[in-house]
One Martini backbone bead per residue (centre of mass of N, CA, C, O) as a GRO file, in nm:
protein
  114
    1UNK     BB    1  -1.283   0.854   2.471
    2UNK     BB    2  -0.957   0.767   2.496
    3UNK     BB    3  -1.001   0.607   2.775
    4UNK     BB    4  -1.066   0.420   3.053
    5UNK     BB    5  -0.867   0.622   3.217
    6UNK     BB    6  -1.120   0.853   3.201
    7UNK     BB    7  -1.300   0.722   3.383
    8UNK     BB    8  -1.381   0.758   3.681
    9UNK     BB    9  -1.494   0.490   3.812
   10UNK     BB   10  -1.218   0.347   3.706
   11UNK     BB   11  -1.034   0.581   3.917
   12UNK     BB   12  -1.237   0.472   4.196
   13UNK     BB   13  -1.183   0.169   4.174
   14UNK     BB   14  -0.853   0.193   4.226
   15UNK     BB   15  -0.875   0.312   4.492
   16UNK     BB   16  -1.058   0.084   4.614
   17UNK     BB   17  -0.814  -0.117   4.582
   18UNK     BB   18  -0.648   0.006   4.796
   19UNK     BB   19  -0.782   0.006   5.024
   20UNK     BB   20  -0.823  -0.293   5.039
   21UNK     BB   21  -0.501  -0.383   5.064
   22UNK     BB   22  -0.471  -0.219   5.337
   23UNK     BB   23  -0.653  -0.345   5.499
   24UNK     BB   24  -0.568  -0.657   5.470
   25UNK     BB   25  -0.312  -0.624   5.626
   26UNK     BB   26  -0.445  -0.655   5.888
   27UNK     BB   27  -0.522  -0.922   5.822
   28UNK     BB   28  -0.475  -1.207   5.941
   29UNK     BB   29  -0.287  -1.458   5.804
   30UNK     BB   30  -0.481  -1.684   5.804
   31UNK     BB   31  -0.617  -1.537   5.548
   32UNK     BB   32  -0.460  -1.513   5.279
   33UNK     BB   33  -0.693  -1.792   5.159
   34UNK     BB   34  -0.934  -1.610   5.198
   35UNK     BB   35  -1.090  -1.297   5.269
   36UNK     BB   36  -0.806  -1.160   5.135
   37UNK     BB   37  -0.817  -1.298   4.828
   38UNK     BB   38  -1.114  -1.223   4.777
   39UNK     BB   39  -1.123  -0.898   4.842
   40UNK     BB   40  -0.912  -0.885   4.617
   41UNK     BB   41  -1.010  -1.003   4.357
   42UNK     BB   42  -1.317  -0.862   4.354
   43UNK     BB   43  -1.190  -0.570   4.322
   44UNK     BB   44  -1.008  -0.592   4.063
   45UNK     BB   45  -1.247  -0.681   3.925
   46UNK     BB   46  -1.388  -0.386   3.867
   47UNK     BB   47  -1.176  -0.246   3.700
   48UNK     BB   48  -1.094  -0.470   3.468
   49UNK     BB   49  -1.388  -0.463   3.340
   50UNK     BB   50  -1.425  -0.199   3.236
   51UNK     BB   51  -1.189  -0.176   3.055
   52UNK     BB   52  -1.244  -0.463   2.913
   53UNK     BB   53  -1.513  -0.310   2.772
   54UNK     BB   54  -1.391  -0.060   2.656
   55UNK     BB   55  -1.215  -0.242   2.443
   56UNK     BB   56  -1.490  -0.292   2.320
   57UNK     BB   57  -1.719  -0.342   2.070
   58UNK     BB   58  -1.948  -0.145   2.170
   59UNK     BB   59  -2.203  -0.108   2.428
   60UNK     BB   60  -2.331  -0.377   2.481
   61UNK     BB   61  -2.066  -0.475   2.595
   62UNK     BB   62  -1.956  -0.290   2.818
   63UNK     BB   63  -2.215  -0.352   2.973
   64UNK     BB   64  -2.176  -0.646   3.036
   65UNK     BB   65  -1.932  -0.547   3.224
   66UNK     BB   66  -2.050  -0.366   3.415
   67UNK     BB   67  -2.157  -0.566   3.512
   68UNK     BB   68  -1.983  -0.731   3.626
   69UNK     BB   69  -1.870  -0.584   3.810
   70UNK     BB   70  -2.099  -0.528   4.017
   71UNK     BB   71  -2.091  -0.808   4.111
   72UNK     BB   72  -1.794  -0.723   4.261
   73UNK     BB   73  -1.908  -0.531   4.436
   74UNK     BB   74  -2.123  -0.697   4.581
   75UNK     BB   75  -1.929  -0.884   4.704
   76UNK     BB   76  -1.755  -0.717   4.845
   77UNK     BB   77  -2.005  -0.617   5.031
   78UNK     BB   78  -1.991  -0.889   5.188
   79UNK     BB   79  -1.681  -0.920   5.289
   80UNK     BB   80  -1.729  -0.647   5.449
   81UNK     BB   81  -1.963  -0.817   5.641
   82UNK     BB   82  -1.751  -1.052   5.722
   83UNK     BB   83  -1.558  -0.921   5.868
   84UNK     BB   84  -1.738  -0.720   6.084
   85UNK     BB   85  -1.853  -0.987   6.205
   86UNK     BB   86  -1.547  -1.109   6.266
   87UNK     BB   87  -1.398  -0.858   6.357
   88UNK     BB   88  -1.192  -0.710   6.133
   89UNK     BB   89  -1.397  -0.501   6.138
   90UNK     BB   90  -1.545  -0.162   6.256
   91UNK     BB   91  -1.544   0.026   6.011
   92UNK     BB   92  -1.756   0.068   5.714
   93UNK     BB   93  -1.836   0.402   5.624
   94UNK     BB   94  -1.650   0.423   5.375
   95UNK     BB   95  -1.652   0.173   5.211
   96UNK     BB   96  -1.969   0.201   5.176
   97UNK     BB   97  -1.968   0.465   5.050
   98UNK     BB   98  -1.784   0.378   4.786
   99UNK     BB   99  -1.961   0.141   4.699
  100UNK     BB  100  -2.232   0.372   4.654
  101UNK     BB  101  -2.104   0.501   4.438
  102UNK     BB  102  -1.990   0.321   4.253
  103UNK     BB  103  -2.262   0.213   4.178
  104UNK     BB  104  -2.387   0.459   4.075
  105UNK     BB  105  -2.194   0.483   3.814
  106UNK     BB  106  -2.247   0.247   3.670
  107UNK     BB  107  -2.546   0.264   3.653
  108UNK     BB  108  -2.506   0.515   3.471
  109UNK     BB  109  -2.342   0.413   3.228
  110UNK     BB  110  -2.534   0.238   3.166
  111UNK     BB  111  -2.776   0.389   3.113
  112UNK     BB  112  -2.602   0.555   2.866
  113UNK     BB  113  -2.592   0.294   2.690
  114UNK     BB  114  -2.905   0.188   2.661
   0.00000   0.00000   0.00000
């Protein structure tokens, strides 16, 4: 791997960013500093946690970022049941499908690193 740039994971990761942040750009404005700015932050946590792992210094750390996205994995899948929930989303089997790869993906690099 010549740079986290290369790993799928980081590039659907990436997608996944934009995708939340064009969804959320449909909610209310009064959400601005509350449930968009929390599913913004934890997406983009999500490829910034990989990058920032690849760049460290063997498996053990890597591995440890990786868990680290999981849980804003974890995060934004809460996000998107509370947004369905106050019926902010309508139809959310698309993002679910996306977040259950994207965790398939993580688990499995994790499993190749330990």
């Amino acid at each position: 791997m010549k740079s986290h740039k290369d790993l799928r994971v980081w590039q659907e990761s990436m997608d996944f960013v934009v995708m939340i942040y064009s969804i959320t750009d449909q909610f209310p404005s009064k959400e601005a500093f509350g449930l968009t700015s929390q599913l913004r932050r934890a997406s983009f946590s999500i490829p910034s946690n990989i990058a920032e792992g690849a760049g460290r210094k063997g498996g053990k750390e890597f591995s440890r970022f990786l868990y680290i996205a999981l849980g804003s994995l974890s995060e934004v899948e809460t996000q998107v049941e509370i947004a369905l929930r106050i019926q902010y989303l309508e139809n959310v089997e698309e993002l679910n499908k996306r977040i259950y790869f994207i965790r398939n993906m993580l688990s499995n690099l994790i499993k190749s690193l330990n």
